[in-house]
C-alpha positions in Angstrom: 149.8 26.5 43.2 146.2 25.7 41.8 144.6 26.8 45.9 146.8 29.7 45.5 145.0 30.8 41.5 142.3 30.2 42.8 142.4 32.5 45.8 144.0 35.4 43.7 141.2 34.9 41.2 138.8 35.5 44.0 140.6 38.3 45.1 140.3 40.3 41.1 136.7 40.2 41.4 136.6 42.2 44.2 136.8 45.6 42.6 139.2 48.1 43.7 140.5 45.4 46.8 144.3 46.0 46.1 144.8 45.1 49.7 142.9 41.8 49.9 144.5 40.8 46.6 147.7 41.8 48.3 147.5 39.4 51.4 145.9 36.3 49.1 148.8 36.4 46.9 151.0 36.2 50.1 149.3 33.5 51.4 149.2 31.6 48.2 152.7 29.8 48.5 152.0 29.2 52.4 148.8 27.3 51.0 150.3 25.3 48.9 152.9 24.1 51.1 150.4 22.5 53.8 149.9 19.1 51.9 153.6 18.9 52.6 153.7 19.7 55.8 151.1 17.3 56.7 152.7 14.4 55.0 155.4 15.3 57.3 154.3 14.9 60.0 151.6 12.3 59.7 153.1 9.0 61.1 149.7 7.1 60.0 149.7 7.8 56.6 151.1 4.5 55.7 148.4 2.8 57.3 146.5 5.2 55.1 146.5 2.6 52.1 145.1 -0.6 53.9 141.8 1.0 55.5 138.3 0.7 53.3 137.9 4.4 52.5 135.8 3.7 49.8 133.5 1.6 51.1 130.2 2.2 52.8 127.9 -0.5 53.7 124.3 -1.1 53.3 122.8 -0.6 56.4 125.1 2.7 56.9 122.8 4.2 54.0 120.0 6.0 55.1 116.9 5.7 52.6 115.1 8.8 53.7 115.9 12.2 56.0 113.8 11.1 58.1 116.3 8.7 59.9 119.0 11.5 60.3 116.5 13.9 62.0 114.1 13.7 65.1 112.5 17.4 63.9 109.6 16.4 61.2 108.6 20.2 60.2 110.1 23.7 60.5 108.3 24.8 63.5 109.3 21.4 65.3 112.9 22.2 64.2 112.7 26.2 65.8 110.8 24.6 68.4 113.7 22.0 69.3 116.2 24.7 69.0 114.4 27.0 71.5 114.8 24.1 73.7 118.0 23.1 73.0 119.5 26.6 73.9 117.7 25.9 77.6 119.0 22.8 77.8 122.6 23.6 77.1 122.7 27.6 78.9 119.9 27.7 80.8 118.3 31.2 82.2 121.9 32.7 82.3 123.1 33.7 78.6 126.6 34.6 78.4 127.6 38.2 78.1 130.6 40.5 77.9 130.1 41.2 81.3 131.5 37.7 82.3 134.6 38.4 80.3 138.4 39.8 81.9 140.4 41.9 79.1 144.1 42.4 79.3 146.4 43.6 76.8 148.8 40.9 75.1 150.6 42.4 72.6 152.1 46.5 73.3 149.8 47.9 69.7 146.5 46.9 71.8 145.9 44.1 69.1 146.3 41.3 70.8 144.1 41.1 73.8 143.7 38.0 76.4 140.1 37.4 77.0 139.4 35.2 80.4 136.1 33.9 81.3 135.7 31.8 84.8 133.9 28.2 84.0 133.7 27.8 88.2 133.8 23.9 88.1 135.7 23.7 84.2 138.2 25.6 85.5 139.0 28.9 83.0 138.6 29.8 79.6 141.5 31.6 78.0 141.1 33.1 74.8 143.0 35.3 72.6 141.7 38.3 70.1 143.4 39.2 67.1 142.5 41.9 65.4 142.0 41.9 61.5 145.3 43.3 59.5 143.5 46.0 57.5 141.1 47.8 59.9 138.3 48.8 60.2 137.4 45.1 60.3 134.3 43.8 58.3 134.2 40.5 59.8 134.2 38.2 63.1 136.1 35.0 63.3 135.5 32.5 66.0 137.9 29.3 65.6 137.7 26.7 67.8 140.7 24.0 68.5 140.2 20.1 68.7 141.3 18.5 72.2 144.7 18.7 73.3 145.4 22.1 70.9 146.0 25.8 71.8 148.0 28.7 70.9 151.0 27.4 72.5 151.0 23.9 69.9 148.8 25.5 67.0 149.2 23.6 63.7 150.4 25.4 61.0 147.9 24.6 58.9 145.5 26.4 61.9 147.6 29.1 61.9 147.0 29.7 57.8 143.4 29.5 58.6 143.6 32.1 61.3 145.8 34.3 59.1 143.4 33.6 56.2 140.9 35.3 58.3 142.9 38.3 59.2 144.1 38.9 56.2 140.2 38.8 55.0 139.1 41.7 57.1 138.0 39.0 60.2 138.9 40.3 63.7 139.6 36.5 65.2 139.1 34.8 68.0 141.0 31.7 69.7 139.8 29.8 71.8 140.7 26.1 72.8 137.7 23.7 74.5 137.7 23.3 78.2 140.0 22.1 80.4 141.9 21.1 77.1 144.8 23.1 75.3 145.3 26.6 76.7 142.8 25.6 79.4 144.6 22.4 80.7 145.7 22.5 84.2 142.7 25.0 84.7 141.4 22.1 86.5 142.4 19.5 88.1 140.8 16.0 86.2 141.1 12.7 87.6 143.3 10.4 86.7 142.5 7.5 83.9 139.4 9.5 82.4 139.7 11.8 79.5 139.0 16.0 80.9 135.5 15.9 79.1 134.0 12.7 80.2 134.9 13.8 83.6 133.0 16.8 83.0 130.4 15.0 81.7 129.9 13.5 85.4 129.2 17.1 86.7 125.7 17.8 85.3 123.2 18.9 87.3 119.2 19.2 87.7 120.4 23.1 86.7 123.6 23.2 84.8 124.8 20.5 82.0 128.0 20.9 81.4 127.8 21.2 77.7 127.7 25.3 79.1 131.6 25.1 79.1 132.1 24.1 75.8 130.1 26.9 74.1 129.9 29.8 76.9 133.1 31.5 76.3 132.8 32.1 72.6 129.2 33.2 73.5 130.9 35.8 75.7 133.4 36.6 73.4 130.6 37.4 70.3 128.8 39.7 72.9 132.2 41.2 73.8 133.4 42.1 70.2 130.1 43.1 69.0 129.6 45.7 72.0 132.9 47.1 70.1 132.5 47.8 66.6 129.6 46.2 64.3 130.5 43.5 61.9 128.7 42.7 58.7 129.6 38.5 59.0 129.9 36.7 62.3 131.7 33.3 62.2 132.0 30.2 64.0 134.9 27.5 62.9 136.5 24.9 64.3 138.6 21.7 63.9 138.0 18.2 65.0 135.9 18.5 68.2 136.6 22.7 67.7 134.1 21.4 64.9 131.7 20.4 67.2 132.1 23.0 69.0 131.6 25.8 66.3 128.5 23.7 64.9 126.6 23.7 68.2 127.3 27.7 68.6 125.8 27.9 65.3 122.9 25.6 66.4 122.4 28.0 69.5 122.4 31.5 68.0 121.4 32.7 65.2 123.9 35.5 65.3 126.7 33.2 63.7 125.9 34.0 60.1 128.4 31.5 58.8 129.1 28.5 60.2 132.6 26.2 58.9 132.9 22.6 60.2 136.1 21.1 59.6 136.3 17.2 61.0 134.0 17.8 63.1 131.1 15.6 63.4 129.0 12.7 61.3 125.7 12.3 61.0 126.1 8.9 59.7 124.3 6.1 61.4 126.0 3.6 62.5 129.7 4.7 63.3 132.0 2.7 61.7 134.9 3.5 63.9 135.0 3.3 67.6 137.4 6.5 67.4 133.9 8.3 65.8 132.7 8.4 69.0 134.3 11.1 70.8 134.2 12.7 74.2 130.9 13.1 76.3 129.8 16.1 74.6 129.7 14.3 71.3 128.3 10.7 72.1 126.2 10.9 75.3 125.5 14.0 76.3 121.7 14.1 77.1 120.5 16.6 74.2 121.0 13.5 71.7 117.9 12.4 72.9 116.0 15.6 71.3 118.0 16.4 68.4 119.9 14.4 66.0 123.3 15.6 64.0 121.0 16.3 61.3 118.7 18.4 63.6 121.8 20.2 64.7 123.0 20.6 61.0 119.9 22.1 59.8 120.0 24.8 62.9 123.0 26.1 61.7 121.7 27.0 58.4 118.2 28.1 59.9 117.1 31.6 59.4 117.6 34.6 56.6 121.3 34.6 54.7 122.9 31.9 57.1 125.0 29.6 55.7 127.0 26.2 57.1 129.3 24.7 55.4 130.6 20.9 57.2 133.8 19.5 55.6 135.5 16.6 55.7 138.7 14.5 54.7 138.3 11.3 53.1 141.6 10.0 54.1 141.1 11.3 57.9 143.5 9.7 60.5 141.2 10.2 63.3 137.7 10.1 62.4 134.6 10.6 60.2 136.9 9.1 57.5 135.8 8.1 53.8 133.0 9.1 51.7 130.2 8.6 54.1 128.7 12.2 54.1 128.2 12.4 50.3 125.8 9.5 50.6 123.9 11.3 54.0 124.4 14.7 53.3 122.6 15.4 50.0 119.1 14.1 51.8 119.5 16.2 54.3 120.1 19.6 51.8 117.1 18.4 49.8 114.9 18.4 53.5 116.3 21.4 54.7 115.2 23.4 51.4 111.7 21.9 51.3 111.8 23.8 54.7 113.0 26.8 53.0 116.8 26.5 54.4 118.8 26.7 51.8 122.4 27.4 53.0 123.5 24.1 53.8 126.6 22.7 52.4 129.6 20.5 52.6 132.7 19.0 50.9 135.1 16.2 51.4 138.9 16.3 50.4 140.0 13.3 48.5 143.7 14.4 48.9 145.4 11.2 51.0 147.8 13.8 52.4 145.5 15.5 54.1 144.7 13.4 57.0 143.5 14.7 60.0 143.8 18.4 59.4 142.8 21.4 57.4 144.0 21.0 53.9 144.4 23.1 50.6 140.8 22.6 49.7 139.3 23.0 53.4 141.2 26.8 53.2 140.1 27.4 49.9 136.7 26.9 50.8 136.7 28.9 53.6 138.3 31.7 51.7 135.2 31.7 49.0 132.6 31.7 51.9 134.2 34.5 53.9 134.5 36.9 50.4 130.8 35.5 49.1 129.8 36.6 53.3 131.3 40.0 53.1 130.1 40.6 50.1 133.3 40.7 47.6 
């Protein structure tokens, strides 16, 4: 029950917030029950014991910032950034226009949001409303491959509660042609949906549009609606990346949370570190590093980005790598006058390749310190 203190203790300082104190305390046994439900079901934790968490090699230590970024100033970083948003959306910056609304749920708070990706197939995304309205808050999650609606994790699910329940009007939405967009589009055989679209760039549309467009949409959509004093982008495993290159791309996402999302450590230790297309080979790695992108997610007045990790992670990005990396990269970005870069690493074995107690306590302290409580 220590998350679950924690969370109500947030919750007193708020004064007068008798609902928000109301919903943490609801939450509280939910979050403490998610270490259990990922031991559970996580068939690699035995292997878990064997693999060299805590070690991290010489030549994977960088001995200066400079060999996590390709930006050397400020202005080279905005400049890079400006550049980077051509790259990736071109002349054609999604709107609200490009979105289809229909009604979900029979209160008119649960709305289907559909975007056409032409060659990706569709985008299907869902917005929730926040539970106690007016909503304060915008909360764009992003799923990792192969997750939706339809096969949401519960610890997901607590983070998207979480949200609501913190005065964030949310937004699902799954990557393309993966999870609630699968069979959107047909992908050949023998080649994983993003590679594939990976092979579709051309001389005036990469693909890494389709990854980012629909939530682009879907923040021009909701903020056409009602203003909002914090706009977020989160995201798991490559919803991670996902989430850090919306943050990277507009400066609108005031809060950015990373969970298992990406490494800027050099080399990759694990061949499963990799990833898809959009997160080994796609061509804007030759302009920016993950540092680079990083740093644009913090850049500008009262943004913060916050990149977490789990040191016992079944997938990817596992061990302690980032506390040696990440710390050179805070101490750049502040010479450069961002200071609202952060990150965290869960030491809990049980975690694994998901969002655990300290990953959802965490995001609850950056959502009340973003609104203001």
């Amino acid at each position: 029950m220590t998350i679950a203190v924690g969370l109500l203790a947030l919750a007193v300082v708020a004064a007068g917030a008798q609902y928000l104190r109301y919903r943490l305390n609801e939450l509280g046994s939910q979050i403490a029950t998610i270490g259990a439900e990922v031991t559970a079901t996580n068939s690699l934790k035995a292997q878990l014991r064997d693999l060299p968490f805590e070690t991290v090699t010489d030549e994977e230590i960088p001995r200066s910032a400079d060999e996590l970024l390709m930006s050397t100033s400020v202005e080279d970083l905005v400049s890079k950034r400006a550049r980077l948003v051509e790259r990736v959306l071109g002349g054609d910056y999604p709107s609200a226009g490009q979105i289809q609304v229909a009604n979900v749920g029979a209160d008119g708070r649960d709305l289907a949001l559909t975007m056409n990706l032409e060659a990706a197939g569709t985008s299907v995304m869902r917005f929730f409303e926040a539970e106690h309205q007016p909503a304060t808050c915008l909360f764009l999650y992003t799923s990792g491959h192969k997750t939706g609606l339809e096969n949401l994790p519960p610890w997901a699910s607590d983070v998207l509660q979480l949200a609501r329940g913190l005065g964030c009007d949310v937004v699902h939405a799954s990557m393309p042609a993966e999870g609630d967009n699968a069979g959107s589009v047909q992908v050949p055989n023998n080649i994983s949906a993003h590679d594939w679209l990976g092979t579709l760039a051309t001389a005036d549309q990469s693909p890494l549009r389709w990854f980012v467009a629909p939530q682009l949409a879907a923040l021009d959509w909701a903020t056409t609606r009602r203003s909002y004093d914090l706009v977020v982008a989160a995201g798991h495993s490559g919803g991670g990346w996902t989430a850090g290159l919306l943050a990277a791309i507009d400066p609108r996402v005031a809060l950015t949370i990373v969970y298992n999302g990406s490494s800027a450590s050099l080399p990759r230790r694990e061949v499963s570190d990799l990833g898809d297309w959009e997160q080994a080979a796609a061509p804007i790695y030759d302009e920016v590093t993950y540092g680079d992108l990083y740093l644009m997610s913090a850049l500008g007045k009262g943004r913060r980005a916050v990149y977490l990790w789990s040191k016992y992670d079944t997938c990817c990005f596992s061990g302690v790598r980032p506390a040696v990396y990440f710390p050179l990269l805070q101490a750049r970005a502040a010479t450069w006058g961002i200071t609202g870069l952060d990150f965290g690493i869960d030491l809990d074995r049980d975690t694994g390749h998901a969002i655990g107690p300290m990953a959802l306590g965490t995001t609850a302290q950056f959502l009340l310190a973003g609104q203001g409580s």
